[in-house]
Structures are given as structure tokens and as C-alpha cells.
N, C-alpha and C positions, 0 to 999 in steps of 0.2 A: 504493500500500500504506500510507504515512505516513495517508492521508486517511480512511482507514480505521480505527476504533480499536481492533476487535476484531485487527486482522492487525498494527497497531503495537505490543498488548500482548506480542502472537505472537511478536517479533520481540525486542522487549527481554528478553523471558523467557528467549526460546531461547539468550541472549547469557549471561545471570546465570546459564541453566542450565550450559552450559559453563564458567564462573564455580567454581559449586559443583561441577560434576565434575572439574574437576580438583583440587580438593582432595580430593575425595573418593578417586580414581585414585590419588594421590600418600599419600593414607594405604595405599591397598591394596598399591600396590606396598611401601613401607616399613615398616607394619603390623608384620608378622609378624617382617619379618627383625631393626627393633628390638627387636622383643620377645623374639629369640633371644638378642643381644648383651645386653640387661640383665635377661632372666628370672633367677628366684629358682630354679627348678627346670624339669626338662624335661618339657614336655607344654601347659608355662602360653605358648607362644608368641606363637599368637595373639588372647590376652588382652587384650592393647592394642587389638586393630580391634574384640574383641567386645564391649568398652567403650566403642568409637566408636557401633557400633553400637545397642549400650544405651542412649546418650546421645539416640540419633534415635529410639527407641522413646519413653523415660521425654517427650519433649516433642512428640509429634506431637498426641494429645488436647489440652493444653494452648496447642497452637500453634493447634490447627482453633478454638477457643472463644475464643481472645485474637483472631483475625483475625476471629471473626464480630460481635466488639464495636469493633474502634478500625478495622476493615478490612484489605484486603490487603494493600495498600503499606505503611502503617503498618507490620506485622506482620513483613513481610521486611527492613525496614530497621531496626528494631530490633535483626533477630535475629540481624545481622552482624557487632554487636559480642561474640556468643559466639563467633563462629568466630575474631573479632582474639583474645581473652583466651583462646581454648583454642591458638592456638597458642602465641601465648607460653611459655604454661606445660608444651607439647610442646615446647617449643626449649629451655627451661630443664632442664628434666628429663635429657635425652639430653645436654645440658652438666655434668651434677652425676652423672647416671647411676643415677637413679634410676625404676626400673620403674613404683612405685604412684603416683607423682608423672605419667609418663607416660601412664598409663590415665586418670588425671584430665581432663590437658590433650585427649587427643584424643575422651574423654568430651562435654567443653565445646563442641570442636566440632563434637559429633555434636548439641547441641542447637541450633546453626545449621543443619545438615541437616534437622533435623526440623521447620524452616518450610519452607526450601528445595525439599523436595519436593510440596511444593501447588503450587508453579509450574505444572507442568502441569496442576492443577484449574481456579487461577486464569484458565490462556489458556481454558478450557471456563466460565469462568462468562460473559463474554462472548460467547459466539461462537454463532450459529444452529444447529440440531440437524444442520442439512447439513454446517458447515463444523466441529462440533465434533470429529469422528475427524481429519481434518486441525488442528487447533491442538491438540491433546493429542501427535502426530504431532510437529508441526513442534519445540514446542517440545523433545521429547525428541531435538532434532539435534543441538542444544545438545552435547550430551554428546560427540560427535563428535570436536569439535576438544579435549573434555581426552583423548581416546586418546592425543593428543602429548602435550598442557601439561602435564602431572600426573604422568605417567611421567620425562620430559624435564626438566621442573621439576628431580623429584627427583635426577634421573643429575648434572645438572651445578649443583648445592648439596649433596648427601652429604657434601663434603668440606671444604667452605670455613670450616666450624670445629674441621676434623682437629687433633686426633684425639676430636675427639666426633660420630662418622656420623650424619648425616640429622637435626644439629639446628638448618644453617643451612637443611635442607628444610624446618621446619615454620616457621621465623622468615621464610622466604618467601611464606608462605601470608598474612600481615598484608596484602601487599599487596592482592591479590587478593580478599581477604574486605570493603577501605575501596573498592577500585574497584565490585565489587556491590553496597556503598550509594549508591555515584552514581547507576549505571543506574537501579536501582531507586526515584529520585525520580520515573522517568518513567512508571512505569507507571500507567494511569489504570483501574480497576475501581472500579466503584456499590458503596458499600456495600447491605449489605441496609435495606430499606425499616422505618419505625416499625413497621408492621405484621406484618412477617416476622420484626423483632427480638422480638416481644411473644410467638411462640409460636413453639414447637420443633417442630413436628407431629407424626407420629405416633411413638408409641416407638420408639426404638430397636429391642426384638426382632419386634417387628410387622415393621419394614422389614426385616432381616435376613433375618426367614424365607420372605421371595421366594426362591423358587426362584434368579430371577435372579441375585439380590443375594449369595443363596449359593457358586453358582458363579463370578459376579466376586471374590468376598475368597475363596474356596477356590485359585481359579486365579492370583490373585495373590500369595499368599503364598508357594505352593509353587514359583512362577516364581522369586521372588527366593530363596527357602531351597534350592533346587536349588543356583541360580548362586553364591551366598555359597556353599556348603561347597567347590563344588569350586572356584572362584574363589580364596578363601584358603589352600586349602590348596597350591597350586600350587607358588607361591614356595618354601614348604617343602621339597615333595616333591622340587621340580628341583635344591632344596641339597643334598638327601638323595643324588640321583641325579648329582652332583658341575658342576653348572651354575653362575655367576657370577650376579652382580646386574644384570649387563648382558644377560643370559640370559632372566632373568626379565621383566625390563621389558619386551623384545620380544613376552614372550609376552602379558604384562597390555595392553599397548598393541591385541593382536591383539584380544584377547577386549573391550577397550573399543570398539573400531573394530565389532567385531559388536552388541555392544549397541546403539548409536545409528547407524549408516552406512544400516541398513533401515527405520529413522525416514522418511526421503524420501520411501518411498511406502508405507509401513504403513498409515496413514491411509487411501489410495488401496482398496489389498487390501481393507480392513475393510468400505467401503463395497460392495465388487462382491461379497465373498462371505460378510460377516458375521463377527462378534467371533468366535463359538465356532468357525467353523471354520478362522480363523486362531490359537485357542489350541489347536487341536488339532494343526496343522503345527507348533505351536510345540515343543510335548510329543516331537513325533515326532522334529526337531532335536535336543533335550538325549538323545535315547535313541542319537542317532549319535553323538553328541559321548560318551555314556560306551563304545561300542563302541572309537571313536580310543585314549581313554584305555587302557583294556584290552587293547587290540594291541601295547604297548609302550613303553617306555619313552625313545623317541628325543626330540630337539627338537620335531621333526615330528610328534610324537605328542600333545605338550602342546600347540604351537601350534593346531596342527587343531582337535582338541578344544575348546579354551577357545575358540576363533573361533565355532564354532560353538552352543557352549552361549553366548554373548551374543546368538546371532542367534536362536533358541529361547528367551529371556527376551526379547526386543523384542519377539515377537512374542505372549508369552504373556501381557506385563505391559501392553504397550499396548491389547491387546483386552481385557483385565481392564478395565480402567480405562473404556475407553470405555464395556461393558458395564454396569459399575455407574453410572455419568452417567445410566443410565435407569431408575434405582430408587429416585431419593429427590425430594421437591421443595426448591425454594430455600432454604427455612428449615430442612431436613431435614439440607442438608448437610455442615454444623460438625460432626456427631456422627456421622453416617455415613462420611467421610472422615477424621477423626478416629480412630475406631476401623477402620478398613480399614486404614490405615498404621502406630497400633499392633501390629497384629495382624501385619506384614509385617514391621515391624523389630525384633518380638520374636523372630520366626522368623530373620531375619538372624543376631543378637546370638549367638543359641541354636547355628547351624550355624556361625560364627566361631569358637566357644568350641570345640564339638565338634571341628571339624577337626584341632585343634594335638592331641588327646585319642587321636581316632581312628590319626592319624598315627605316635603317639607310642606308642600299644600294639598296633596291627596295621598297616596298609600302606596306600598310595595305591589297593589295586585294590577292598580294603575300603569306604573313601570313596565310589568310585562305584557300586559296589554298592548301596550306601545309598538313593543317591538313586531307585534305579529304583521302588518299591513309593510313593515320594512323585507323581512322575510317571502310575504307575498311579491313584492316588485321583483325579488332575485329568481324566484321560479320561475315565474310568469317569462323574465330576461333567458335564461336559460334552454326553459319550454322551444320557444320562439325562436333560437337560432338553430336548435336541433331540427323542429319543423323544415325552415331554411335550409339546411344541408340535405335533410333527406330529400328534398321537390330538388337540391341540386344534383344529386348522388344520382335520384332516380332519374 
């Protein structure tokens, strides 16, 4: 595998993937419940994560156009010293106790997410059309093992600079953010060619309006703005329903564990029965997981749930992804990727925001209500291009 450099990219990515999820994990868990402890008023909760999230929106375009000029590795190791400087200024904040100062810091480091997440573009710019569902796949296993680190992280740092909660969690994240510039020396991807640097190919709305390309950035959006609403409001809701932090984490842990555990062979599925109709299993997952929801209010109800809605987002976002890898060419892809991932962590930011909102002037059953008419657009999207190829096939 080492001998190999497409499978060695695979392999260190998948590492720094877990890397940045568990900071990522370790904001979701703490997110919200900081933002209860030092909100200004009730409803702004989770405010803080949807400022994380804004931060990975406002630099994903800027990240896709910095990496197609100084390259990939370049670009990632760079962008490590936003995730060092944005925790700081979360560690400091939750030390002084101050909110706006908070949404800063983890702001900051949403603008290291927002290279972070080409990782798995980058194992796909290496890698043959055969093996590319597999290295888009592999590297989202990564995320796996922050289902522990990030949750766990947080449980056993919360208090180590009591009585200021979860501000030796974020002064923990430095490590973690100086270790992903290590790895990250190793990753070896071609920059693009003089020749591909010289032209951008075809516009932007030209490639968009493939059909394809539509359904990939349709399907991926809704995949992650699903999982963010009910994702974040979670934590809440299980306060609301008199649950601990220790509570929560179990269940954030569960719902990370579905996110990436069907990574393994997601890849595998795509190739035997194709992208769309593993974003169609996917859709069908998040509509059980809001049934679970809706049945009740137990442990068991959230856990289930939220396990489920990660394994309905692996499965909606991985086939997204893979799908659009077939719509743009090499020089295409700074600006096509770039605006795909904007578009997905606006949608993030935007159901972060909403959550604490929704929470805060109607209920948990409301929230998932919501989401079901977002899930209806992706099928219906879906439906309709399969329609489309087969009247072409035939």
C-alpha cells in the first residue's frame, strides 16, 4: 500500500481526516451547551457552532483557488495554523466568559475546516476512476475514530480549568491541529499542470447545469443540512428533556460512529449499485431516523435516531460526492468544489442557527418535521435524472 501513492495519500488523509473530526465532534458536542452557559439571551445557543460553521463556508471558495495555485499540501498545512489560533481564542473566551469572543474563536476554526474538507477531493485527484469511490470512501473512515476522540477529548478536559467549562477542551484542540501539520508534510499530490493552470474551463453555470452536477450539490447539501439541524439541536433538546453532558456525548458519539463506520464499504455499494441509488437509501434512512425521533422522547429514542441519521448522511454525502467527481474536468475543479462546499456549509451554518431558534419557540418534534419536505426535494432530484437516463439508455 506504502508503494503505492494514490493508496499512501488514502491513508494519511484518512489519519488528518480523523484529525479534523475530532475537533470538529468536540465542537458539536460543546457547541451548543457553551453557548447556553454564556448566551446573551435564549434562542442564540447555538450560535457558536453556527459561527463554526460560517467560518467553513466564508473559506471553502477561497481554500478551493489558494490550493489550485500553491497546491494541496501546501494548502492544508497552512491552514492548521487557523484551527491553532481559533482555539486559543475559544479557550480564552470560555476563560473571560465571553460569548462574541467565543463565536470568533471557533469561527477561526471553522476556517481550518474549510481546507480540511477537500481531503477527500484530494484522495480523488489521485486515484483511477475504478478506485476513486473507494479513496473518497476510505478517507471518510477517518472520521470514525473522532466518534471517540472528540466527544472523549471533551468529557475528560471540560473541567480542568473549573470553573471555566470546556475551555481546557478547546486549549486541547492546539495539539491536535500542530500534529495535522506533521502528517500532512507527507502527503504527495501533482499540482495542476502550466497548462490547466492557464484556463479555468468551462463556466461555472454551464457545468452546474448538468443535470448530474445538479443532483450531486442538490443531494449534498440537503444531506449535510438535514444532519446539522437535527445533529445540533440534540444536545439541547436532551437538556431540555433533563439529560446530562454525559448523556449527550453518548449520543453524539453514536450519531459520529454512523457517519463514518459505513465508510468501509460505501465505496464498495456505490460501485455495485451506483451513487443515486445509494442517495436514495440514504434519504430513506434520515426519514426512519425522524420516525425514532417522533416516537419519543427516551434515551433510546435520541440514540437510535441520531445513529441513524449519520448513516443516511454517509450515505447521501459520499454518493454526492462521488457523483459530482464526474462532472467537471481537472482544471474545472477549484471552482466547482469550491462552490459545492460553499453551498453545503452555508446550508450547515443556516440549520445550526435555526435549530437553537426553532427549539426555542416551538419543540424538538417541530425540528424534525422540518426536515422531511428537504429530504422530499432530494428524491424527487434523484427520481428524475434516473427517469432521464433511462428514456436516454432506452
Amino acid at each position: 500500500m506504502f508503494s503505492d501513492p494514490a493508496k499512501r495519500n488514502v491513508l494519511i488523509l484518512a489519519v488528518c481526516q480523523a484529525l479534523y473530526m475530532t475537533g470538529t465532534s468536540l465542537m458539536i458536542a460543546t457547541g451548543p451547551l457553551a453557548g447556553k452557559i454564556l448566551t446573551p439571551s435564549p434562542g442564540w445557543e447555538t450560535l457558536p457552532l453556527a459561527a463554526h460553521h460560517a467560518g467553513v463556508m466564508l473559506a471553502t471558495i477561497p481554500a478551493s483557488h489558494l490550493m489550485r495555485r500553491i497546491g494541496r499540501r501546501a494548502g492544508f498545512m497552512f491552514s492548521t495554523w487557523f484551527g491553532v489560533a481559533g482555539a486559543i481564542i475559544a479557550g480564552v473566551a470560555m476563560l473571560q466568559g465571553s460569548f462574541w469572543l467565543l463565536c470568533v474563536g471557533v469561527c477561526i476554526v471553522g476556517w481550518f475546516n474549510g481546507f480540511a474538507v477537500f481531503y477527500r477531493f484530494a484522495a480523488a485527484d489521485t486515484a483511477s476512476p475504478e478506485f476513486r469511490p473507494k479513496a473518497i470512501s476510505w478517507v471518510m473512515t477517518g472520521g470514525l475514530f473522532a466518534a471517540f476522540l472528540g466527544p472523549e477529548l471533551a468529557n475528560a478536559t471540560m473541567d480542568v480549568l473549573s470553573p471555566a467549562i470546556f475551555a481546557g477542551s478547546y486549549f486541547s484542540l492546539i495539539g491536535v491541529y500542530i500534529l495535522s501539520f506533521i502528517l500532512l508534510s507527507g502527503v504527495r499530490i501533482p499540482k495542476l499542470t502550466q497548462e490547466e493552470r492557464q484556463t479555468s474551463g468551462r463556466p461555472l453555470l454551464e457545468i452546474l447545469a448538468q443535470p448530474k452536477c445538479m443532483v450531486a450539490v442538490c443531494s449534498a447539501f440537503i444531506a449535510y443540512g438535514v444532519m446539522a439541524l437535527l445533529m445540533t439541536s440534540t444536545p439541547l433538546a436532551m437538556a431540555n428533556c433533563g439529560f446530562q453532558f454525559v448523556d449527550s456525548k453518548w449520543v453524539i458519539q453514536a450519531h459520529i460512529i454512523g457517519m463514518f463506520a459505513p465508510s468501509f464499504f460505501t465505496g464498495d455499494i456505490i460501485k455495485r449499485f451506483g451513487a443515486l441509488n445509494v442517495i436514495l437509501v440514504g434519504a430513506a434512512l434520515n426519514l426512519v431516523a425522524v420516525s425514532a425521533h417522533l416516537s419519543g422522547i427516551d434515551f433510546e429514542n435520541f440514540a437510535f435516531g441520531l445513529l441513524v441519521v449519520g448513516i443516511g448522511w454517509n450515505f447521501m454525502f459520499i454518493g454526492a460526492t462521488t457523483l459530482l467527481t464526474e462532472t467537471y474536468r481537472p482544471e474545472e475543479r477549484a471552482k466547482v468544489q469550491g462552490f459545492n462546499d460553499f453551498l453545503i456549509f452555508g446550508t450547515v451554518a443556516t440549520a445550526a442557527l435555526s435549530s437553537g431558534h426553532l427549539l426555542a419557540v416551538f419543540d424538538w418534534s417541530i425540528v424534525n418535521y422540518g426536515v422531511a419536505p428537504l429530504l422530499a426535494i432530494a428524491v424527487l432530484a434523484v427520481v428524475a435524472l434516473k427517469l432521464t437516463d433511462r428514456r436516454r439508455t432506452g
